[in-house]
Z-matrix of the N, CA and C atoms (Angstrom, degrees):
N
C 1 1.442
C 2 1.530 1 111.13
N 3 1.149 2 125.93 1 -20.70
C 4 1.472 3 138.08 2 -159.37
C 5 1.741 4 85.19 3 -87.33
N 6 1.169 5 122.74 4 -68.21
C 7 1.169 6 133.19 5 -160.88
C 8 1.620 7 110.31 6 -53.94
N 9 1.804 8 97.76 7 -26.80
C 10 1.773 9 89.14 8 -175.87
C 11 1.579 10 108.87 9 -82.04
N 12 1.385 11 95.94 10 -50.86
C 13 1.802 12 115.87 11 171.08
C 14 2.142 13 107.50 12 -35.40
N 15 2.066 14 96.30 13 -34.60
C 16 2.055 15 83.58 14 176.83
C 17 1.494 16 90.00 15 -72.58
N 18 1.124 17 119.15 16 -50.70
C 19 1.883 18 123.37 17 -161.66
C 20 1.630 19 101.32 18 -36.38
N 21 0.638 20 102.42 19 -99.81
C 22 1.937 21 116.71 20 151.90
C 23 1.493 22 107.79 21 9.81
N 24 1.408 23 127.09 22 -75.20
C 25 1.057 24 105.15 23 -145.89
C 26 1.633 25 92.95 24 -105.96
N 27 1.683 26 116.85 25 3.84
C 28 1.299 27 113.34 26 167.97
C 29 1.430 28 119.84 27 -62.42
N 30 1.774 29 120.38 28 -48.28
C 31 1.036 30 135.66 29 161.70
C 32 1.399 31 112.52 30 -43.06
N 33 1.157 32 126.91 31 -37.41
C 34 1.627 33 128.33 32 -171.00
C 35 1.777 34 88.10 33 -67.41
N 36 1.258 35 101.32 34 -53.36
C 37 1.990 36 96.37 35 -165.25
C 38 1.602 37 96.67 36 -55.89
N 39 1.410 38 115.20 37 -49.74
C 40 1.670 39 117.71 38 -169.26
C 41 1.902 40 99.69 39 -45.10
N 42 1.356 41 117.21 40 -44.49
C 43 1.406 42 117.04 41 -159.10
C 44 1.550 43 107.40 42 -93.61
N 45 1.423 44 114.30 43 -26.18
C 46 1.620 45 97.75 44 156.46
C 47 1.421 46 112.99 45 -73.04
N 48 1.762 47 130.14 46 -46.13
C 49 1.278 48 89.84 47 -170.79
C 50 1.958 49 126.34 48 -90.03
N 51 1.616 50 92.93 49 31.06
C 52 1.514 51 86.79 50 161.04
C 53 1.342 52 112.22 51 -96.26
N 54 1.858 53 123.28 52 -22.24
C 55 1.697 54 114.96 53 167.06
C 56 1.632 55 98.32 54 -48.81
N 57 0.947 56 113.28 55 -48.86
C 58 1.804 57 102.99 56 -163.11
C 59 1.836 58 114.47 57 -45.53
N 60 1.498 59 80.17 58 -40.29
C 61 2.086 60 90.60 59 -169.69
C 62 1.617 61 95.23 60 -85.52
N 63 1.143 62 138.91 61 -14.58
C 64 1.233 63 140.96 62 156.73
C 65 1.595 64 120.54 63 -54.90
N 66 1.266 65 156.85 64 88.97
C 67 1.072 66 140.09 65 176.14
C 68 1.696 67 123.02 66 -89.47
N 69 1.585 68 98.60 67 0.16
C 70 1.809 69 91.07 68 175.95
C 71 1.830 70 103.34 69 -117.35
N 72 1.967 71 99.66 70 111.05
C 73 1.568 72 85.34 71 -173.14
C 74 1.148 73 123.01 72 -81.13
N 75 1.468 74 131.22 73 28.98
C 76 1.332 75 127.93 74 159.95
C 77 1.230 76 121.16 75 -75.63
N 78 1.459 77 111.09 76 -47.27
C 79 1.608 78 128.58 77 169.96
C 80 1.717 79 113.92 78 -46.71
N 81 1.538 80 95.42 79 -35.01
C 82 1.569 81 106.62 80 -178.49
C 83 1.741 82 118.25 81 -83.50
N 84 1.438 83 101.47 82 -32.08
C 85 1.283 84 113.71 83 179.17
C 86 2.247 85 104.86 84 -83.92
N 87 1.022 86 117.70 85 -27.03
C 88 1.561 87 127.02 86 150.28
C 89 1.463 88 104.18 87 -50.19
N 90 1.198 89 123.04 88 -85.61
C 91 1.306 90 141.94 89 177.06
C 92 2.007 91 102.16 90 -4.92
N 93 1.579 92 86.67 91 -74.81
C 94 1.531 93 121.16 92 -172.48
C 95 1.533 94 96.22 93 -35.71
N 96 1.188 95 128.20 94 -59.56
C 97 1.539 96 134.18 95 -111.03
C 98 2.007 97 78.06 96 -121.37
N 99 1.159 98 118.98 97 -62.39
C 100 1.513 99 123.47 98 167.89
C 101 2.202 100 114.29 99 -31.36
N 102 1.424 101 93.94 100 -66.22
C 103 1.489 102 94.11 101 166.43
C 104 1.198 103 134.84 102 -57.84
N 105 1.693 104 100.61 103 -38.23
C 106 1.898 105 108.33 104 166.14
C 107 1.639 106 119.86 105 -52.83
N 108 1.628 107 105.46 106 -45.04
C 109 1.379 108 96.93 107 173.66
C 110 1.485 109 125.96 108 -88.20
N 111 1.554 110 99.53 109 -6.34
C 112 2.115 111 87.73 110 166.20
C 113 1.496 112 103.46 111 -93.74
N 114 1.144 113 136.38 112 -5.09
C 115 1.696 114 134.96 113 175.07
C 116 1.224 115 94.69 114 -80.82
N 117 1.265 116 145.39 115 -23.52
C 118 1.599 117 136.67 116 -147.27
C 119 1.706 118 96.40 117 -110.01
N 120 1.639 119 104.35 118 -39.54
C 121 1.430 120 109.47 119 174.32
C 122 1.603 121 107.90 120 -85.31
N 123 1.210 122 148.16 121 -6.43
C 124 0.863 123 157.59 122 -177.32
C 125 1.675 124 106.13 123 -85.13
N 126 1.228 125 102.47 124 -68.78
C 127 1.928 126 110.59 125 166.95
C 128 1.409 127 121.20 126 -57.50
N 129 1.534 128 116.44 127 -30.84
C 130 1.553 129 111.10 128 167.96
C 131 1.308 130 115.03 129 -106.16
N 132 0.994 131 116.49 130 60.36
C 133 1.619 132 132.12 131 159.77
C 134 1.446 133 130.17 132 -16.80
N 135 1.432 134 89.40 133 -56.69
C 136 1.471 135 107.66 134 -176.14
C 137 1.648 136 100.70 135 91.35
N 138 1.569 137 131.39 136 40.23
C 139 1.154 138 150.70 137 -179.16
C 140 1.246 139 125.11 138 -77.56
């Protein structure tokens, strides 16, 4: 559990500091909302 919780919140650091190098937050808020729904379809598989 430790190991998923580092996975996890490593990606969280990876995805704030690409908002930073991002300067238009629509593109970022697209970005956001595009990855949420292939991670969400990605994890519910139906496996």
């Amino acid at each position: 559990m430790k190991k998923l919780i580092g996975f996890i919140l490593f990606w969280i650091s990876i995805g704030m500091l690409l908002m930073l190098l991002i300067k238009n937050i629509w593109v970022g808020i697209l970005l956001i909302i595009l990855l949420m729904i292939i991670g969400y379809n990605l994890f519910d598989c139906g496996c």
